[in-house]
C-alpha positions as CSV (number, residue, x, y, z in Angstrom):
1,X,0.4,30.9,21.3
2,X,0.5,27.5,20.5
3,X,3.5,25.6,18.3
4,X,3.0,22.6,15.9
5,X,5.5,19.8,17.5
6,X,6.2,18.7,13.8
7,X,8.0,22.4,13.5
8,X,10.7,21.2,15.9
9,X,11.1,18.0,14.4
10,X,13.8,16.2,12.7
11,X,10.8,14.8,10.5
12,X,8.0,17.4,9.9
13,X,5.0,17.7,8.1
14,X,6.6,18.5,5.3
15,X,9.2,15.8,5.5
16,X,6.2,12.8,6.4
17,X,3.4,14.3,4.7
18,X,3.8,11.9,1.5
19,X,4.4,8.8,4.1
20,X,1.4,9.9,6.3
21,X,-1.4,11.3,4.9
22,X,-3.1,9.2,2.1
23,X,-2.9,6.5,4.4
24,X,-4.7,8.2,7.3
25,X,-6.9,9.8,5.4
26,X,-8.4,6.9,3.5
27,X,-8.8,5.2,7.1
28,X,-10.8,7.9,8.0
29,X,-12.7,8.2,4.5
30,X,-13.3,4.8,5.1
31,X,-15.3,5.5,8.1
32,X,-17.4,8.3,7.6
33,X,-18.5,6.6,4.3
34,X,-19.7,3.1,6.0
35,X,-21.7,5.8,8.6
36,X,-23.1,7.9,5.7
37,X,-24.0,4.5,3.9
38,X,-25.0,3.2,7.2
39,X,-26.8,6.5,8.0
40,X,-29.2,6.0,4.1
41,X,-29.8,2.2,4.4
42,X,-31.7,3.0,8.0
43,X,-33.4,6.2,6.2
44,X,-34.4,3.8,3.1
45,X,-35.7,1.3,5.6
46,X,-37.7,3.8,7.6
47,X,-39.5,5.4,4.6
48,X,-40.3,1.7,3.6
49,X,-41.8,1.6,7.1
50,X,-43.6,4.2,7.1
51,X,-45.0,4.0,3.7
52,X,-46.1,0.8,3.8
53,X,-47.9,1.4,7.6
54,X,-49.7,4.6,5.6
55,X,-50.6,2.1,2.8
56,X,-52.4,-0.3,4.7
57,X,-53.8,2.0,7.5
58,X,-54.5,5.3,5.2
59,X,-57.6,5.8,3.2
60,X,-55.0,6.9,0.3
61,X,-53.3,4.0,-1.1
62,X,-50.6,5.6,-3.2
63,X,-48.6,2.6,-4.5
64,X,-45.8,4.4,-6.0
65,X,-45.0,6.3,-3.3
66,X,-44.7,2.4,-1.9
67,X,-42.6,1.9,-4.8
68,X,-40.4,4.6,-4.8
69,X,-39.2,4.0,-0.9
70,X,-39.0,0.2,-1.7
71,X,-35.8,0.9,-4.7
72,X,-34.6,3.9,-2.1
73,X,-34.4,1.0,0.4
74,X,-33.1,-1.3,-2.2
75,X,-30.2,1.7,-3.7
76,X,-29.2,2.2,-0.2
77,X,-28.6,-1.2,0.9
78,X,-26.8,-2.1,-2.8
79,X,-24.6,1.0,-1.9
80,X,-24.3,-0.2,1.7
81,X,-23.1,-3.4,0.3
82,X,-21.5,-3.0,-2.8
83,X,-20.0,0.5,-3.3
84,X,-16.6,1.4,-2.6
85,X,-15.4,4.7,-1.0
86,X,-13.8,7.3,-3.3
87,X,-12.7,10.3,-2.4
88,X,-13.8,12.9,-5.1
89,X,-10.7,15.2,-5.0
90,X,-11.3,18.4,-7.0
91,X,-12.6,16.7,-9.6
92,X,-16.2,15.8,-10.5
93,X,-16.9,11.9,-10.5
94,X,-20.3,10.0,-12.3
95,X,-20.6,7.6,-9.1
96,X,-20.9,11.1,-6.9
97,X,-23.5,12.3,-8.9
98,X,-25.6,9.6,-9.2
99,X,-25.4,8.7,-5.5
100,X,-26.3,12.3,-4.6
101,X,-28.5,12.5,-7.3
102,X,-30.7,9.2,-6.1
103,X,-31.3,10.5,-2.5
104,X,-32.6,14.1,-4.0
105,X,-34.6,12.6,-6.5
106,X,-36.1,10.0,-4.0
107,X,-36.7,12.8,-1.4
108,X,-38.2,15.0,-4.8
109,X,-40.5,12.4,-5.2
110,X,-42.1,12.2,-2.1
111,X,-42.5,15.5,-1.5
112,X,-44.4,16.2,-4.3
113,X,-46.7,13.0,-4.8
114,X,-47.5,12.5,-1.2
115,X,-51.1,13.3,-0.5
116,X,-50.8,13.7,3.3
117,X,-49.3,16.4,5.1
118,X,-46.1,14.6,5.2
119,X,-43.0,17.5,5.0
120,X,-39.9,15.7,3.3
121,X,-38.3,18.8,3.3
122,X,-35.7,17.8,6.0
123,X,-34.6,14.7,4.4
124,X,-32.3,17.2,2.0
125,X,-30.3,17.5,4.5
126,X,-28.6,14.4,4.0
127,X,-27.3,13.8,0.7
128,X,-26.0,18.0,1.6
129,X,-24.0,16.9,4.4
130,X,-22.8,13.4,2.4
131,X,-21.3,16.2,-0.5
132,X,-20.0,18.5,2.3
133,X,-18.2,16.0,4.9
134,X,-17.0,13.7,2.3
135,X,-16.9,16.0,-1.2
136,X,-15.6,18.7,-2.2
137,X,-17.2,22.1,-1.1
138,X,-18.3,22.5,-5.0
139,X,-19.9,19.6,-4.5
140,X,-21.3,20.5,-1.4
141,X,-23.0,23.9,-2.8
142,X,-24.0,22.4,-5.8
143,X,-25.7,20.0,-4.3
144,X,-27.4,22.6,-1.5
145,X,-28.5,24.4,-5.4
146,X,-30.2,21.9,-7.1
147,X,-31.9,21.3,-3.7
148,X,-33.0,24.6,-3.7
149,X,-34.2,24.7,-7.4
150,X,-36.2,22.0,-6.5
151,X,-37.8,23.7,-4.3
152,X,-38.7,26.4,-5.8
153,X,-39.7,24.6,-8.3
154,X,-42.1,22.7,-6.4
155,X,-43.3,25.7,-5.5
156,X,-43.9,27.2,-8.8
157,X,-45.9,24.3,-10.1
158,X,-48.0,24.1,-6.8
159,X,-48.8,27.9,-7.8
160,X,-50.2,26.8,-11.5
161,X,-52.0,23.9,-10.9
162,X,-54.0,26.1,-7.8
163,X,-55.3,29.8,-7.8
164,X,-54.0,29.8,-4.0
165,X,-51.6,32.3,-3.1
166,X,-48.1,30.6,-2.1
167,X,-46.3,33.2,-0.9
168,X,-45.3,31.3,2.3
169,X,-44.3,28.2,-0.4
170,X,-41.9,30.8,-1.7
171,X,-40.8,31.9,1.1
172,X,-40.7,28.2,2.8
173,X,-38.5,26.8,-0.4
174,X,-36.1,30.1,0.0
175,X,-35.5,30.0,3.6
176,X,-34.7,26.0,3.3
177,X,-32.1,26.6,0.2
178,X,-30.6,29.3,2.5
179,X,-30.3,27.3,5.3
180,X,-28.6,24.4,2.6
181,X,-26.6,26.7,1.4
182,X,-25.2,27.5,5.2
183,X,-25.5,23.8,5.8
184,X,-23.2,23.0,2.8
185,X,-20.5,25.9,3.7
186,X,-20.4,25.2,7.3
187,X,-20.1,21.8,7.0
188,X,-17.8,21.2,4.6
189,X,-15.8,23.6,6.5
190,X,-16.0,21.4,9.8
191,X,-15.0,18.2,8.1
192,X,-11.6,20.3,6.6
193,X,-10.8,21.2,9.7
194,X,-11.1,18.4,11.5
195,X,-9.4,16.0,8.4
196,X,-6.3,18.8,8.9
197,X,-6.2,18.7,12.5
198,X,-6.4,14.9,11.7
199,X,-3.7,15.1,9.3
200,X,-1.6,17.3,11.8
201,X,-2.1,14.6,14.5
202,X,-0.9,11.8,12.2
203,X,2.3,13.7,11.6
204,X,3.2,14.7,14.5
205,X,2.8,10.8,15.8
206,X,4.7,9.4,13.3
207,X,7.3,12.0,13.7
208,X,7.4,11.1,17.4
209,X,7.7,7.7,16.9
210,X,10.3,8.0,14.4
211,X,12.4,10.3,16.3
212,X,11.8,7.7,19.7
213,X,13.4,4.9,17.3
214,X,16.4,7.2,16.4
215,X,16.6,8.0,19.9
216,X,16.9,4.3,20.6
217,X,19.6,3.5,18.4
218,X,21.5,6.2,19.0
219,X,21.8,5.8,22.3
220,X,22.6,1.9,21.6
221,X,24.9,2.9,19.4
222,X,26.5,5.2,21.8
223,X,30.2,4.6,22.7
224,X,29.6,6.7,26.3
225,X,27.5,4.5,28.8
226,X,24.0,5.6,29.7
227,X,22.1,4.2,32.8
228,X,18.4,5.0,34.2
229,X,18.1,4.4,37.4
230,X,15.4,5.1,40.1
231,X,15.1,6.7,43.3
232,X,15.5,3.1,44.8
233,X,18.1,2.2,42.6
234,X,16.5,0.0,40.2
235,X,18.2,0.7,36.7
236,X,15.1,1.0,34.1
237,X,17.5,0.7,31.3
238,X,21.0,0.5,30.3
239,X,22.6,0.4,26.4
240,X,24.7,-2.3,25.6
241,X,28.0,0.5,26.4
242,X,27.1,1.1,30.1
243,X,26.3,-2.7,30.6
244,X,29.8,-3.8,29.3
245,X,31.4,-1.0,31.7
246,X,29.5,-2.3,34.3
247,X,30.3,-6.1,33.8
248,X,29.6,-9.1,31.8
249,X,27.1,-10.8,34.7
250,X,24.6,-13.1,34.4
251,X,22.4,-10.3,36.0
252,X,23.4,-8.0,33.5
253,X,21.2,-10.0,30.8
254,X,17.6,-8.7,32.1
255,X,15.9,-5.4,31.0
256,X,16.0,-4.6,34.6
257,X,18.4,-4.9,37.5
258,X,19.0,-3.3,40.6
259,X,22.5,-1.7,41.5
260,X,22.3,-2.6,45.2
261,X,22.5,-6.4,43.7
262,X,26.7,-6.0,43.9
263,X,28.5,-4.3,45.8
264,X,31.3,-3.2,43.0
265,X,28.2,-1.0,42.4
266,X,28.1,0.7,45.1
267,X,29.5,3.8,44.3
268,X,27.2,4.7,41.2
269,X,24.5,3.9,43.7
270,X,25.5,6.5,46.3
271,X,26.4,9.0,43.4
272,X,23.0,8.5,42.1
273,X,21.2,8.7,45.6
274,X,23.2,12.4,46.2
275,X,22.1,13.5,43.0
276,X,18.5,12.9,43.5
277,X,18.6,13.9,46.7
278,X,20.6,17.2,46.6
279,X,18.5,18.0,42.8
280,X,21.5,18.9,41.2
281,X,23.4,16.8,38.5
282,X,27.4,15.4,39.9
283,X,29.9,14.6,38.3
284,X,32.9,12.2,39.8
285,X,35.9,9.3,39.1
286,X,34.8,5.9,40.4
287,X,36.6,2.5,40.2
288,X,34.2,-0.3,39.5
289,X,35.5,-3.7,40.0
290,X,35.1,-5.7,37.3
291,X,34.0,-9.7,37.9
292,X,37.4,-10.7,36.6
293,X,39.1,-9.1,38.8
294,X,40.0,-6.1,36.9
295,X,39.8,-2.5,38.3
296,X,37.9,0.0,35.9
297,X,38.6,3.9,36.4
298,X,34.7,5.5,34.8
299,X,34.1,9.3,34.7
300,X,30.2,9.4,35.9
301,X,27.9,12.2,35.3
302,X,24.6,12.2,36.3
303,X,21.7,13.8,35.0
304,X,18.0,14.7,36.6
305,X,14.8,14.0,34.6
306,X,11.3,15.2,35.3
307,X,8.5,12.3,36.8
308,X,7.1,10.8,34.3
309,X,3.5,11.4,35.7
310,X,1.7,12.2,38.9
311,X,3.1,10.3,41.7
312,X,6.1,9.1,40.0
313,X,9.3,9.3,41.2
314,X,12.1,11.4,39.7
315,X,14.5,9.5,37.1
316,X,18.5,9.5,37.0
317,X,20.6,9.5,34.0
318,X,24.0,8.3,34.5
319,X,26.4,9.0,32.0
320,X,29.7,6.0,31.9
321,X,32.6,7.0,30.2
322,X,35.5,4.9,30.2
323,X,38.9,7.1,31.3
324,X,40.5,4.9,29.1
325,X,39.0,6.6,26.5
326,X,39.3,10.0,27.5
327,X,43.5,9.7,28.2
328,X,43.4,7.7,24.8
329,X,41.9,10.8,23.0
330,X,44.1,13.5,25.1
331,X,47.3,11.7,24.0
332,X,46.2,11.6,20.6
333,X,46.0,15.3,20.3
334,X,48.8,15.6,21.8
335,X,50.1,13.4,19.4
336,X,48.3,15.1,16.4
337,X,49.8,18.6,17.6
338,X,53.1,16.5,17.6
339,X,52.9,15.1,14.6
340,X,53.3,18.3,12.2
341,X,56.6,18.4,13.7
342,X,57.5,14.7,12.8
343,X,58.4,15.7,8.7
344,X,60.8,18.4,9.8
345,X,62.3,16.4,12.7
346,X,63.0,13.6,10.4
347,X,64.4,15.5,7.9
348,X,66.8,17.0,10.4
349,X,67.3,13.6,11.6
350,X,68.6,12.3,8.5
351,X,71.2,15.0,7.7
352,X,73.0,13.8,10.6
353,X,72.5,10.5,9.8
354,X,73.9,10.7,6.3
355,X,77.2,12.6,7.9
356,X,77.4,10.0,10.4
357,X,76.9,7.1,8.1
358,X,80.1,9.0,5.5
359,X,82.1,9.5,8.2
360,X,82.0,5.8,9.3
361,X,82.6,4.5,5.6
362,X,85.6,6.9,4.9
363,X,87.0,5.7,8.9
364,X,86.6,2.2,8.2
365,X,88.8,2.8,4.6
366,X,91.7,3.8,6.9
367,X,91.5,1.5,9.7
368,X,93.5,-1.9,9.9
369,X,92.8,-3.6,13.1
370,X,89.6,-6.3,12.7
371,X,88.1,-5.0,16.3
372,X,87.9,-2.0,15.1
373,X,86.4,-2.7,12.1
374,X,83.9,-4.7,13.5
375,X,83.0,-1.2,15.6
376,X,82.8,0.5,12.3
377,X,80.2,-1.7,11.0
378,X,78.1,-1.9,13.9
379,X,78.1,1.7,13.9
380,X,77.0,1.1,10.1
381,X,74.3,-1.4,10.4
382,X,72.8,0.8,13.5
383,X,73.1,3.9,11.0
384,X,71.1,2.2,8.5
385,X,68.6,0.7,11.1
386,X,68.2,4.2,12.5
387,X,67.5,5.5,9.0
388,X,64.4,2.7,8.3
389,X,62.8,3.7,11.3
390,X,62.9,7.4,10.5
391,X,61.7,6.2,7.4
392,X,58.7,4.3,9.3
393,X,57.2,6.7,11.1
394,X,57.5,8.9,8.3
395,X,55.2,6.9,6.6
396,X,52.5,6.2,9.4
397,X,52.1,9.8,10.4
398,X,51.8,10.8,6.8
399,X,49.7,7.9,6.2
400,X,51.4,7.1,3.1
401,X,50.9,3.6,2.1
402,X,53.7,2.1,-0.1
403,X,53.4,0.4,-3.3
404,X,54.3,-3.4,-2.6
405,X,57.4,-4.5,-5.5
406,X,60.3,-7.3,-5.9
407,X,61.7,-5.5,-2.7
408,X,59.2,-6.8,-0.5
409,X,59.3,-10.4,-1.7
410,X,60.9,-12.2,1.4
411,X,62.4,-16.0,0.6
412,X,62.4,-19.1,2.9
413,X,59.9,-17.4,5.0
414,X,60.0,-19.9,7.5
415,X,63.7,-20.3,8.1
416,X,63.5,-16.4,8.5
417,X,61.0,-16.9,11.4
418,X,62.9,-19.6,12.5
419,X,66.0,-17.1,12.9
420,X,63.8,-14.5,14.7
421,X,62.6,-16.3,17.4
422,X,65.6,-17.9,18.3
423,X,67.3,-14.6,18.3
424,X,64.7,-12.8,20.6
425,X,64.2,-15.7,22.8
426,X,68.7,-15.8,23.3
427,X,68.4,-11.9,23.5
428,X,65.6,-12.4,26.5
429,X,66.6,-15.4,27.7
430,X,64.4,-17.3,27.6
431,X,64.9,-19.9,25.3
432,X,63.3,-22.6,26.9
433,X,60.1,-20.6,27.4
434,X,58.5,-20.7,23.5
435,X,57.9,-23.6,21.7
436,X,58.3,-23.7,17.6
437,X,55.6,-25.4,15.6
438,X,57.1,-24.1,11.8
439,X,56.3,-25.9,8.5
440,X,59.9,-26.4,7.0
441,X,58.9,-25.7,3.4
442,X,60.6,-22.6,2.1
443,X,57.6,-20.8,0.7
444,X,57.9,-16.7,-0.4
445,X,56.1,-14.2,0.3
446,X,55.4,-10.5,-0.4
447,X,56.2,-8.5,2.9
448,X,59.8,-6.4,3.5
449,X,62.2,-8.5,6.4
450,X,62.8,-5.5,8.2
451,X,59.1,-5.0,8.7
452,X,58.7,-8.9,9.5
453,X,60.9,-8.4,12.2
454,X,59.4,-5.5,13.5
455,X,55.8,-7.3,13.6
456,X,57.2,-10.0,15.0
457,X,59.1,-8.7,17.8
458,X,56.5,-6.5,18.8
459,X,53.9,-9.8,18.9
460,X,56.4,-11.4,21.2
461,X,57.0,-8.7,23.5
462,X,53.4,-8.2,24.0
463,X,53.3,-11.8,24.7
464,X,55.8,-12.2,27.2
465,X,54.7,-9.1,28.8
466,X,51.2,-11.4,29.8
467,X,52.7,-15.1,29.9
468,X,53.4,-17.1,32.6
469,X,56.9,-18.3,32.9
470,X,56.2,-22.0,32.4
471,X,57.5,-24.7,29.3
472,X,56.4,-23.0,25.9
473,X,54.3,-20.8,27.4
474,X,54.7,-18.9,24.1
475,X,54.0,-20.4,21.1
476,X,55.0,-19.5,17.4
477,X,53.7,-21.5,14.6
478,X,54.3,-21.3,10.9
479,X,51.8,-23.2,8.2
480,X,50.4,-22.5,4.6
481,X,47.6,-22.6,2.8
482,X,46.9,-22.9,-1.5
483,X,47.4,-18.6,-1.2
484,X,48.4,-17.6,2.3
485,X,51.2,-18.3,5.1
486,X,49.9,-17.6,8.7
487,X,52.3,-16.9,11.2
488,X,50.6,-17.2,15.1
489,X,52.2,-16.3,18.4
490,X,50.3,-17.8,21.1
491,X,50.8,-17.1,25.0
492,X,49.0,-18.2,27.5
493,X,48.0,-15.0,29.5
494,X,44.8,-14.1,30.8
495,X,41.8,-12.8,29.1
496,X,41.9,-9.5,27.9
497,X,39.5,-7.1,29.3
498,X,36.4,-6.8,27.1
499,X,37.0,-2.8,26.5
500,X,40.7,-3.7,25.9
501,X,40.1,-6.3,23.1
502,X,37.3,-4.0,21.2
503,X,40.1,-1.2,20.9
504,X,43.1,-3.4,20.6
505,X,44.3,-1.9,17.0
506,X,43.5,1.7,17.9
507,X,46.2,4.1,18.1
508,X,47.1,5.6,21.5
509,X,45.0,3.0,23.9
510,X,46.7,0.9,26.1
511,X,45.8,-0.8,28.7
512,X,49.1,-0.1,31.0
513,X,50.5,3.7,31.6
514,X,53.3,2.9,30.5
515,X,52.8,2.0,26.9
516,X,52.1,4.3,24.1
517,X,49.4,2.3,22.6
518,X,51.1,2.6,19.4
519,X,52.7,-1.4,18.9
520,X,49.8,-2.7,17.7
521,X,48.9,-0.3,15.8
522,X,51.8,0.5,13.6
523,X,51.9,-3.5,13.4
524,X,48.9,-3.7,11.8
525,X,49.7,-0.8,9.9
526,X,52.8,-2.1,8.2
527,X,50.7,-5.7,7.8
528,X,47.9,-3.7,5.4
529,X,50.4,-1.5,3.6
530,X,52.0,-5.6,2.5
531,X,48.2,-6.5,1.6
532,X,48.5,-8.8,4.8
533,X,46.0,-8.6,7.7
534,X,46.8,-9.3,11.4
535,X,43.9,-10.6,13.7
536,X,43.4,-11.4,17.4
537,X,41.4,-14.0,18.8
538,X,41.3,-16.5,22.2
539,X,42.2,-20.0,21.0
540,X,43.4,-23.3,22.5
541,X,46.8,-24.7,22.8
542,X,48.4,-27.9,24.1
543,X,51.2,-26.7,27.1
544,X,53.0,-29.0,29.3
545,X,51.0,-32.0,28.0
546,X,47.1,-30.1,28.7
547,X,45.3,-27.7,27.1
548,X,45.2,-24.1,27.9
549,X,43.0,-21.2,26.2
550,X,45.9,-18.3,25.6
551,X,46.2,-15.0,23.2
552,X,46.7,-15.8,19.8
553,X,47.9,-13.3,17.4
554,X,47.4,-14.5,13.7
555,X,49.3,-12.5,10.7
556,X,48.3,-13.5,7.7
557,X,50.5,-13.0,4.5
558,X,50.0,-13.4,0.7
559,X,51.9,-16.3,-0.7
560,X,54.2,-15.4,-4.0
561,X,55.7,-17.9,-6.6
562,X,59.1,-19.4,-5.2
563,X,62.2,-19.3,-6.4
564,X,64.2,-22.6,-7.1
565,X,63.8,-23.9,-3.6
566,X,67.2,-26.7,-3.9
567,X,70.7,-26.6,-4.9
568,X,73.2,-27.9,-7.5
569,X,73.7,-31.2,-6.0
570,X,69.3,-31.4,-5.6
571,X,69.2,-31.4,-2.2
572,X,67.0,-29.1,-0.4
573,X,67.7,-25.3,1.2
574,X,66.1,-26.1,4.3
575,X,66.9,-28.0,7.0
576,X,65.0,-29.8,9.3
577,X,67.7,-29.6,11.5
578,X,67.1,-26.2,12.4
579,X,64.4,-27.1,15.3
């Protein structure tokens, strides 16, 4: 029992036949028409042949016989030339009947004015099998019909004009229409067939093809690396995934490379040979070594596919997946299962909070002494900082975003950065390590302090964490546009990793153990909830005198309309002093 392929197919006959067919099957029209046409014009220019040799050799000169063959000859070559293919559907069409109807005419013609024993009988045969292959089967056995008619008729009128018996006319004319008839039926039959199987063909092509492209880009598209490689190692292809796990190398850029060429690649090379050599897939953690040094844990799985024809050698599929990737998507489920907890924790959070927070104010009413007073409020200001961050995550794990207002209008922007950095460079110390770059002009804009600082201080973290510990080897810089401030810390660390920077915002992936993954994220969380945006890119910066290429962190805030930016007296809120 055979299967159509286009029933297992994303894209079957059904689904292609209005993309596939017409077009095919003109193409093929097209074809059998210029051979039928091809096939009368020769037939045409033998009857002129052969009319005109029994013209001048005969002792019967029939000139119009002559004559007939010669506009036969001239019909067929004006159709040959002239005459466009139409296919005649189920309808009936003048052109069709006229072509059809010249060839049994002509072929009438001669059969009953020739004077010689001539038989014309099997020249019928083709104007049948031009109604059958390219008409319709009414077509086809109408034509076989009036061929048979004629015939008969023929046969009739030979029995008046002579006393003769013509039974075996009769029976001559009946036997031919038969065999027309079957003619007509089989062959139009035939050419069905063979147009469905046609049709079929076309279809299931197309539908391979199209499902090859698909399977192209999805397997470019592909976040998980795939490799082919061959029994001697040579990888026959690689999507753009597996070739940034494997290394930005200059090698990298052809279709085809070989895994012996480095020896970081070493161990896919011997998990690849054990595969093909034990048949059975493997599955194991490597380390590949990375041309900038870096160390990259992979999960590799191979995969065994059949030759690809006699005398070919068994393919490899290697499957790349970054562990990175895999312990970023266990610790976010983790943290999703976590996360329906987070409302009822925080609400249980805050009921302490609030007790703490009364208990404080109504101490603070009865106590005198100023060092204790000053422990009250710290324990008040810590209360209240305690409470925002509950407030926080609340927001980020119920993805609430939070209509911006007058509160989040911040003032003097830059003497508010100012303040920042100098207080998280004294609380590091390391003062002498960043260098300020901050326009002095006290623009507003719309973004909460408390979440400024927040953004901020993560930013600087991450950039000490990677610095060096050399003269303003982080950078902050403050400027404005018409309609935005940009705030930019700068360090100048390393380069990230390629498969760092491309998931650098996502939640939960980090480069170190360590971390959480979740700075970055909730920074450029609480940027977009202000209509702000926060972007990385590698940039240049002078250091010491030279230029390096560092990190650079850009936050980008929407300007608003300032308050009155000088005093009483005129003189101005800021000073330049500050630096």
């Amino acid at each position: 029992m055979t299967h159509d392929p286009g029933e297992h197919s994303w894209f079957g006959a059904a689904a292609l036949e209005p993309l596939s067919v017409p077009a095919g099957d003109q193409s093929e029209f097209k074809r059998l028409w210029q051979a039928f046409m091809t096939a009368r014009w020769v037939l045409g220019t033998v009857l002129v042949g052969l009319q005109a040799t029994l013209f001048f050799t005969s002792t019967t000169h029939s000139v119009t016989l002559l004559a007939i063959t010669g506009v036969y000859f001239l019909s067929t070559l004006a159709a040959r030339l002239f005459l466009r293919p139409r296919p005649l559907g189920g309808a009936f069409s003048r052109s069709w009947g006229v072509l059809i109807g010249i060839d049994v005419l002509a072929f009438s013609a001669l059969q009953w004015l020739n004077a010689s024993s001539l038989n014309y009988t099997p020249l019928f045969a083709l104007p049948v099998l031009l109604a059958s292959v390219l008409g319709s089967l009414r077509l086809a056995l109408g034509t076989a019909a009036g061929v048979t008619m004629l015939l008969l008729g023929g046969a009739i009128w030979s029995q008046i004009q002579s006393d003769a018996d013509s039974t075996a006319a009769f029976a001559q004319a009946g036997l031919s229409g038969i065999g027309y008839f079957a003619v007509a039926f089989l062959a139009n039959q035939l050419a069905t067939r063979l147009a469905n199987e046609g049709r079929r063909a076309r279809q299931n092509q197309l539908a391979a093809s199209i499902q090859r492209e698909v399977n192209e880009l999805v397997i470019e598209a592909m976040p998980e690396g795939v490799v082919i490689v061959d029994q001697g190692g040579v990888v026959r292809a690689a999507n753009p995934a597996a070739r940034a796990l494997l290394g930005d190398a200059d090698r990298l850029r052809s279709a085809v490379f070989d895994l012996k060429a480095d020896a970081a690649w070493r161990p896919l090379l011997q998990l690849t040979r054990l595969s093909l050599g034990s048949g059975q897939n493997q599955e194991a953690e490597l380390e590949l070594q990375h041309d900038l040094g870096g160390t990259l844990k992979v999960l590799a799985r191979t995969r065994l596919a059949a030759p690809q024809g006699i005398g070919e050698d068994s393919l490899c599929v290697l499957f790349l997946q970054d562990q990175r990737h895999a312990e970023a998507r266990l610790r976010n489920e983790k943290m999703a299962s976590m996360g329906r907890m987070s409302t009822a924790v925080a609400h249980e959070i805050r009921n302490p909070l609030a007790a703490i927070a009364q208990a404080n104010a109504l101490l603070s009413e009865e106590l005198q002494d100023p060092r204790q007073l000053r422990l009250t409020d710290m324990v008040s200001q810590n209360a209240k900082r305690l409470g925002k961050i509950v407030d926080d995550i609340l927001n980020v794990a119920r993805a609430r975003t939070s209509a911006t207002g007058e509160h989040d209008a911040l003032y003097g922007l830059s003497d508010i950065v100012h303040r920042m950095a100098q207080d998280w460079a004294q609380h590091k110390g390391i003062a002498g390590l960043i260098g300020l770059d901050i326009d002095p002009r006290p623009h507003a804009v719309r973004f909460d302090p408390e979440h400024l600082r927040q953004v901020l201080i993560n930013l600087l973290d991450n950039a000490l964490r990677y610095a060096s510990r050399q003269l303003e080897a982080i950078q902050i810089t403050v400027s404005y546009t018409d309609a935005a401030a940009l705030i930019s810390v700068w360090s100048d660390g390393a380069r990230m990793d390629q498969t760092v920077e491309r998931h650098l915002f996502e939640p939960f992936f980090s480069s170190e153990s360590r971390s959480s993954g979740l700075g970055l994220y909730i920074s450029r969380e609480l940027c977009e909830r202000h209509g702000a945006n926060l972007q990385y890119q590698r940039s240049p910066r002078i250091r010491n005198g030279q230029l390096h290429d560092g990190n650079d962190f850009t936050l980008t805030l929407s300007r608003l309309k300032s308050p009155s930016t000088h005093d009483a007296d005129g003189n101005s809120l800021w000073q330049a002093s500050l630096y």
